[in-house]
N, C-alpha and C positions, 0 to 999 in steps of 0.2 A: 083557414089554411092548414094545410096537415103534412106536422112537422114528427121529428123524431129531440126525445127530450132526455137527455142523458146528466147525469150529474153525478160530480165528481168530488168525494171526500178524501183524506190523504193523509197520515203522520197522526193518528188516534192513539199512540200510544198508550193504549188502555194497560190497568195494572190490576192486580187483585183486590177487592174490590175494599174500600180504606186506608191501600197501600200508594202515596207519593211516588211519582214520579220526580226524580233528582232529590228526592229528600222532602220537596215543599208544596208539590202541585199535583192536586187531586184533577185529573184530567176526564174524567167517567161521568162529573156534571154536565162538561161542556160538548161532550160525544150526546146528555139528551137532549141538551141545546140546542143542537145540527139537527137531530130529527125530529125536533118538534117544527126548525125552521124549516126543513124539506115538507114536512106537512101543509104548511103554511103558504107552501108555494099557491100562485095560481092558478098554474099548469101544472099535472099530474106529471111524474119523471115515468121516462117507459123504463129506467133500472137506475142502477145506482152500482158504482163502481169504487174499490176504495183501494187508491195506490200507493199500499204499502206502509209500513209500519203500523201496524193495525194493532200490536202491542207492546209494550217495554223489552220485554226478555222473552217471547216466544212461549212461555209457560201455558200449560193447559189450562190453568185459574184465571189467566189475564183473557184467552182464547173464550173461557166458557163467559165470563163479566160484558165482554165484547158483543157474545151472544145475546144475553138478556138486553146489553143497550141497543143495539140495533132491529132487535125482534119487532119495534111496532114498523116497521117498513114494509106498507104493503106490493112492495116490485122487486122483481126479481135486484137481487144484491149480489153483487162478483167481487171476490177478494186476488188482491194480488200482495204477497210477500214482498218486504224492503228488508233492509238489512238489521235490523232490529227482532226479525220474525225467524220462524222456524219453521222451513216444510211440511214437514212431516207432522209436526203436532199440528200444525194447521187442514191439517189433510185428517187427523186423527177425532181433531174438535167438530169441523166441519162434516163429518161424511156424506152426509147427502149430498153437499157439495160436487156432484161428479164428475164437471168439467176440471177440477185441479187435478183430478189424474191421483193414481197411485205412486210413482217413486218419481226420481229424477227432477228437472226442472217444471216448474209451474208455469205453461205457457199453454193457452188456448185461442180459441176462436169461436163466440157466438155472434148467432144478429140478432139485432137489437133493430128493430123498428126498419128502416130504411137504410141501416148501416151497419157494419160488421166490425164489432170490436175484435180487435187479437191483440193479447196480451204477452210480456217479452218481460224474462227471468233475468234480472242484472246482477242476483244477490250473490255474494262469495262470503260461503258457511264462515261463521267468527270472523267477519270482517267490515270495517263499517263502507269502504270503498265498494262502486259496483264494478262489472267486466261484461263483456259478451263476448264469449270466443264464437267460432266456427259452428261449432254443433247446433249455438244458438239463432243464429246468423244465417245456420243452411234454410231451418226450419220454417224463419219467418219469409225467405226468398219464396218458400216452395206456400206458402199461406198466401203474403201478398199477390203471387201468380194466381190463387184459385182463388180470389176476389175481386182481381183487378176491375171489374165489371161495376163494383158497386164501391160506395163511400167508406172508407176506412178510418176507425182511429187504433188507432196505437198506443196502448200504454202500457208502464213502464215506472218501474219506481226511480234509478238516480237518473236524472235529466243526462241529455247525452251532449251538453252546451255547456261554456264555460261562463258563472254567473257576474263575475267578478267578485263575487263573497268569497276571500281567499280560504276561511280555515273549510269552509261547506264543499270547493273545488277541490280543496285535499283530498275529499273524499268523495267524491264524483266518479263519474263514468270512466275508469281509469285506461279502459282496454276497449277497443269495438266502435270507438263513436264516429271516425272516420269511415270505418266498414259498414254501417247502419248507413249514412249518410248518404254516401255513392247509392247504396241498396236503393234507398227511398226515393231517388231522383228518376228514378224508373219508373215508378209509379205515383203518377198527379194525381189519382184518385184518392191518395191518402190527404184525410182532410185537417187531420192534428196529430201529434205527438203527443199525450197527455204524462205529466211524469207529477211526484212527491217529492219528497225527502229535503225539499228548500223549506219549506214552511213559509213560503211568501207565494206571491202571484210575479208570472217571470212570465216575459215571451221572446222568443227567438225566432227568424228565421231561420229553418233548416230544413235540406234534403227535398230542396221545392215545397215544402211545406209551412207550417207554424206550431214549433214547441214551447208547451208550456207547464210552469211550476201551479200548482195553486196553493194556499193557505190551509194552516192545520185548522181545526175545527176548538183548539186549545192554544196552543202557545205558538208564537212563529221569532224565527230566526232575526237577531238584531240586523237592519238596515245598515252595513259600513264595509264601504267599498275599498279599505284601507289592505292592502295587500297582507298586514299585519294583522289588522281585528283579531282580537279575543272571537273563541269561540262563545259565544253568550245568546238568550234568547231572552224574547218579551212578552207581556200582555197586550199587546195590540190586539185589535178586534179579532174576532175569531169568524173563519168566512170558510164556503166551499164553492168548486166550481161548474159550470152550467155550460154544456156544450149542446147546441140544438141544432138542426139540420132539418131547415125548409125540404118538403119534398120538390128536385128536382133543384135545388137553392145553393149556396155556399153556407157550410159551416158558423154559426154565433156564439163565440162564447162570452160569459159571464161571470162578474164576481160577486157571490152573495153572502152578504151577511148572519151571523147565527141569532142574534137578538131581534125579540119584539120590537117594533117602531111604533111610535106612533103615527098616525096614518093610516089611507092615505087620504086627501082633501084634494078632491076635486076641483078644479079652476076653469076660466074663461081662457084659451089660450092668449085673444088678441087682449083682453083688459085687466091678467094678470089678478081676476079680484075671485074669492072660493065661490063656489054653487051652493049655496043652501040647502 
């Protein structure tokens, strides 16, 4: 079968390189962790996508650490800034980079296999909250119109959905998510929403579609639906995500783990006992 195989990392917070992240957590192991398990896959990714927060403070040392950890990927790799990140040095670290464009907002459009990513700018400079005004809003109308033909995802670093994780909604999608929404109901060919900045795996339906959060590759946001919750975060497993598109099929996404396993062992389906 021939599919289109995209995978989706997010919240890397990379820092200089033996410098903590929050003071305790060296997060640059578990960024080789992720690419040794994208390695690892069975199927080759036709790219790799990583939405947003790609490092702590947007510095050009956390930018170029970023580079060296990600260098063994051999597929193309497309960045998208969250509100942790900085444009312009990201445009500065990156150059080759050419789809991020010179000034303004960081919003593109490639394809990728059988489907076209276009990517949507949420971040408001010093702010941890995202927004989408108009400007941003015209642009992606006038993209989605010159694809509507073929399979679209969309990504985006703050989810444009309300999680129930009260202090992470604080800083959500704070301007635009209604106006995105109607947008997208236009267009059924869009097949996901892909966004960041939760550090867990989330799905919503929205916009006729299905939006979702995936897991950092390092630490993710404590589980507590408590309108109150502390802002706090945990060691839960570390995963990223896998969106694939049967040719001619509906969209599959997946949650994959960053650790070796042991495995796998083959079995008899009907007698439950391993193959030798």
């Amino acid at each position: 079968m021939s599919y289109t195989f995209l995978v989706q990392l997010s919240d890397t917070h990379i820092r200089e390189p033996e410098r903590l992240a929050y003071g305790r957590l060296d997060t640059a192991p578990y960024l080789k962790q992720a690419v040794l398990a994208i390695g690892r896959l069975s199927q080759k990714p036709d790219a790799v996508v990583i939405t947003g927060d790609l490092t702590d403070f947007g510095r050009a040392a956390e930018y170029e650490h970023l580079r060296t950890l990600i260098k063994p990927l051999d597929m193309p790799v497309y960045l998208l800034p969250g509100n942790h990140d900085d444009r312009q040095q990201m445009r500065s670290s990156f150059p080759e980079h050419a789809y991020l464009g010179a000034k303004g907002f960081v919003q593109y459009s490639v394809p990728i296999g059988d489907m076209q990513l276009i990517t949507l700018d949420t971040v408001v400079p010093l702010a941890s909250e995202g927004s989408l005004c108009e400007e941003r809003l015209n642009w992606l109308a006038i993209e989605l119109e010159k694809y509507s033909h073929r399979p679209v995802v969309l990504a985006m670093h703050h989810p444009p959905f309300k999680t129930l994780i009260g202090h992470m909604d604080e800083i959500g999608l704070l301007n635009g998510a209604e106006e995105l929404e109607a947008l997208l109901k236009r267009f059924p060919n869009v097949e996901r929403v892909i966004c960041g900045h939760l550090h867990r795996a989330i799905q919503v339906s929205f916009g006729g579609t299905l939006a979702v959060t995936v897991p950092s590759p390092a630490h993710q946001v404590c589980l507590d639906l408590s309108p109150q919750a502390a802002s706090a975060w945990v060691l839960e497993p570390p995963a990223f995500g896998i969106h694939t598109l049967p040719q001619g099929g509906r969209m599959v996404s997946h949650t994959a783990y960053c650790a070796a396993f042991d495995g796998p062992y083959p079995f008899h389906e009907a007698s439950g006992q391993l193959i030798d």
